[in-house]
Every structure is written in structure tokens, then in C-alpha cells.
C-alpha positions as a LaTeX table, in Angstrom:
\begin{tabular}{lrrr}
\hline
Residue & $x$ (\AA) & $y$ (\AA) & $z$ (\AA) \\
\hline
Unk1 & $-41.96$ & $-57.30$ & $-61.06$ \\
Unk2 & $-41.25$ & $-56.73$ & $-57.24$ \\
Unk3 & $-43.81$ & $-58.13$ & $-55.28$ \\
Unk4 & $-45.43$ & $-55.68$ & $-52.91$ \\
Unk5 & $-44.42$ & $-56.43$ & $-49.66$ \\
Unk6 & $-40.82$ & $-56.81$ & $-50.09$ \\
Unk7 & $-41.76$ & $-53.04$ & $-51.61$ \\
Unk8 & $-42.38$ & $-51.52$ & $-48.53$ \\
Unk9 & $-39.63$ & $-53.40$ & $-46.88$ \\
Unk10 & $-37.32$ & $-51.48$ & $-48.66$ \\
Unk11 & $-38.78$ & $-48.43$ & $-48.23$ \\
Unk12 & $-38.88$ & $-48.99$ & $-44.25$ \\
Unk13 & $-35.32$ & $-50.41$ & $-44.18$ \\
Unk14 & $-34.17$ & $-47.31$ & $-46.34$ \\
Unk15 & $-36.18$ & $-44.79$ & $-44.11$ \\
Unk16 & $-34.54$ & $-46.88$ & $-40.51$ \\
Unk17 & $-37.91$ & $-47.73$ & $-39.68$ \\
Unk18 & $-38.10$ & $-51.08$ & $-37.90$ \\
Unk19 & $-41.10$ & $-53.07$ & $-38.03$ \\
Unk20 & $-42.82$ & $-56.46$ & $-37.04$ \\
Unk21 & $-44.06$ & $-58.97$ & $-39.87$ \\
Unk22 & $-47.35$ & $-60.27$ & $-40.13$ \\
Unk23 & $-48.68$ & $-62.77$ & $-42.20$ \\
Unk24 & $-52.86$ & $-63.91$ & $-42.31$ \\
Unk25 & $-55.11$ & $-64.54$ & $-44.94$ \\
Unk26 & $-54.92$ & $-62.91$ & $-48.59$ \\
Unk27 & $-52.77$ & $-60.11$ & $-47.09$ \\
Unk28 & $-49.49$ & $-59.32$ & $-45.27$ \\
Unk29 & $-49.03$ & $-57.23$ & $-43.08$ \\
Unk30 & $-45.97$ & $-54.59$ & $-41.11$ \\
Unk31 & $-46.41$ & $-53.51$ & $-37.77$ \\
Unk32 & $-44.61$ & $-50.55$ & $-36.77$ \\
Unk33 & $-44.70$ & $-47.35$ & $-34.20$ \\
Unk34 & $-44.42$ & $-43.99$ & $-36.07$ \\
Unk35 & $-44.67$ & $-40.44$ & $-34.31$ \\
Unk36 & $-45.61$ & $-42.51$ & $-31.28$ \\
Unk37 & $-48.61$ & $-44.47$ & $-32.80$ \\
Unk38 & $-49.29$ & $-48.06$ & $-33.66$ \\
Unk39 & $-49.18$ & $-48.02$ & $-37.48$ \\
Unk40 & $-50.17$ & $-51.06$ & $-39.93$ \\
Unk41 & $-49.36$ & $-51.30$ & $-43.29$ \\
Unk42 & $-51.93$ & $-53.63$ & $-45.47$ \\
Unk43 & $-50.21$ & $-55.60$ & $-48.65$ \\
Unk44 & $-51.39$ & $-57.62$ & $-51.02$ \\
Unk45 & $-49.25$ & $-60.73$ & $-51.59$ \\
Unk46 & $-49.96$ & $-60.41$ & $-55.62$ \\
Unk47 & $-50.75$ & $-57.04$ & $-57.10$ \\
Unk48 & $-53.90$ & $-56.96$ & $-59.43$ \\
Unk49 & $-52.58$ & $-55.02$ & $-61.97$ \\
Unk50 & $-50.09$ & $-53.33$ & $-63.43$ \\
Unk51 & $-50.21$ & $-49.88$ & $-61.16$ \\
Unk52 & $-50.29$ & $-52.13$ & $-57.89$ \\
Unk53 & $-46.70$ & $-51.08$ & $-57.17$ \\
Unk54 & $-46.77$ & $-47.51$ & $-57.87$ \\
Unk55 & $-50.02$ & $-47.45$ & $-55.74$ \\
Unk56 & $-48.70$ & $-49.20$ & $-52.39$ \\
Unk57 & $-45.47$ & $-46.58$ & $-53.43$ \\
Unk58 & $-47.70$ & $-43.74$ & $-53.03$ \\
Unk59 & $-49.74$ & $-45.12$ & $-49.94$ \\
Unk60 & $-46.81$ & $-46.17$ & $-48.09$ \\
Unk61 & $-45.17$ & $-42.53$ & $-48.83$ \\
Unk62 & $-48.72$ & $-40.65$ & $-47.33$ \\
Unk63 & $-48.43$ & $-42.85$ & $-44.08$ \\
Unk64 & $-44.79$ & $-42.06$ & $-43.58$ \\
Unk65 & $-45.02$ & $-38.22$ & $-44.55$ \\
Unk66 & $-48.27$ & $-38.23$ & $-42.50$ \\
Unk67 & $-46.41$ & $-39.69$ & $-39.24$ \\
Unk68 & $-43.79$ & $-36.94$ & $-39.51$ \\
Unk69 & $-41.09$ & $-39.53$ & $-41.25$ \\
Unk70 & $-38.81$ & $-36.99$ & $-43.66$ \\
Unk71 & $-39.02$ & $-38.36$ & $-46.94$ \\
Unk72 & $-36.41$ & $-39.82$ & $-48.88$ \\
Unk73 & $-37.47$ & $-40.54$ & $-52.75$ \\
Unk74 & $-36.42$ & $-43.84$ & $-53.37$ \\
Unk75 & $-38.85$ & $-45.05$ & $-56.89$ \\
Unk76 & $-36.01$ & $-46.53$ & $-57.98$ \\
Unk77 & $-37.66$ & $-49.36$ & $-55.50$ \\
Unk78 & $-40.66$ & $-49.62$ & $-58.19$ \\
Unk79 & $-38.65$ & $-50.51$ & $-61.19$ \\
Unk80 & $-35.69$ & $-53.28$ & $-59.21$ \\
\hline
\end{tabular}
């Protein structure tokens, strides 16, 4: 199983997006400017259960469609 946050690596790298690593606590954590705002995405360094992926998927997909990023459909990333 792919951990999460090399997850939404790939979906940033695939999508051109650059972003800044941070690591603290229980969680890590990307850094990133989207449609001109400061935008963080939250990841758990070991998913809980079984629909962890496809749920970071899905909330990593809102943020970028919601910043104006067009969306490329890449859940092959899910399943590597």
C-alpha cells in the first residue's frame, strides 16, 4: 500500500505544482501557493484503514479543483 504522503506527492508532481515539505508530530505536511493563496495539505504518516488512500485522493482533488488547478485523473496513483 502507498503511504499517504508520497500520495499527494505524485499528484502535485503530476499536476507541476511545487511545494515545500513539512514534517511535525503525527502528521506531515506540503506547503504550497495555489490561485495565489497559502495552501497546506495535512497527511497522516500511516493511514487508519483501508479507505485512507482513496480519502486523501479525494481531499487532495477538492483542494486542487477548488484553487482553480485543471484536473488531471491520475487513480492509477491509489493502486501503485
Amino acid at each position: 500500500m502507498r503511504a499517504i504522503p508520497t500520495l499527494v506527492r505524485a499528484i502535485l508532481d503530476k499536476h507541476g505544482i511545487a511545494y515545500t515539505p513539512m514534517r511535525g508530530g503525527k502528521h506531515d505536511k506540503l506547503k504550497t501557493i495555489l490561485g495565489g493563496q497559502k495552501v497546506v495539505f495535512v497527511m497522516s504518516r500511516s493511514p487508519s484503514d483501508s479507505r485512507a488512500l482513496t480519502n486523501q485522493y479525494h481531499q487532495t482533488r477538492q483542494k486542487l479543483i477548488s484553487a482553480g488547478v485543471a484536473w488531471q485523473e491520475c487513480k492509477e496513483l491509489i493502486h501503485d
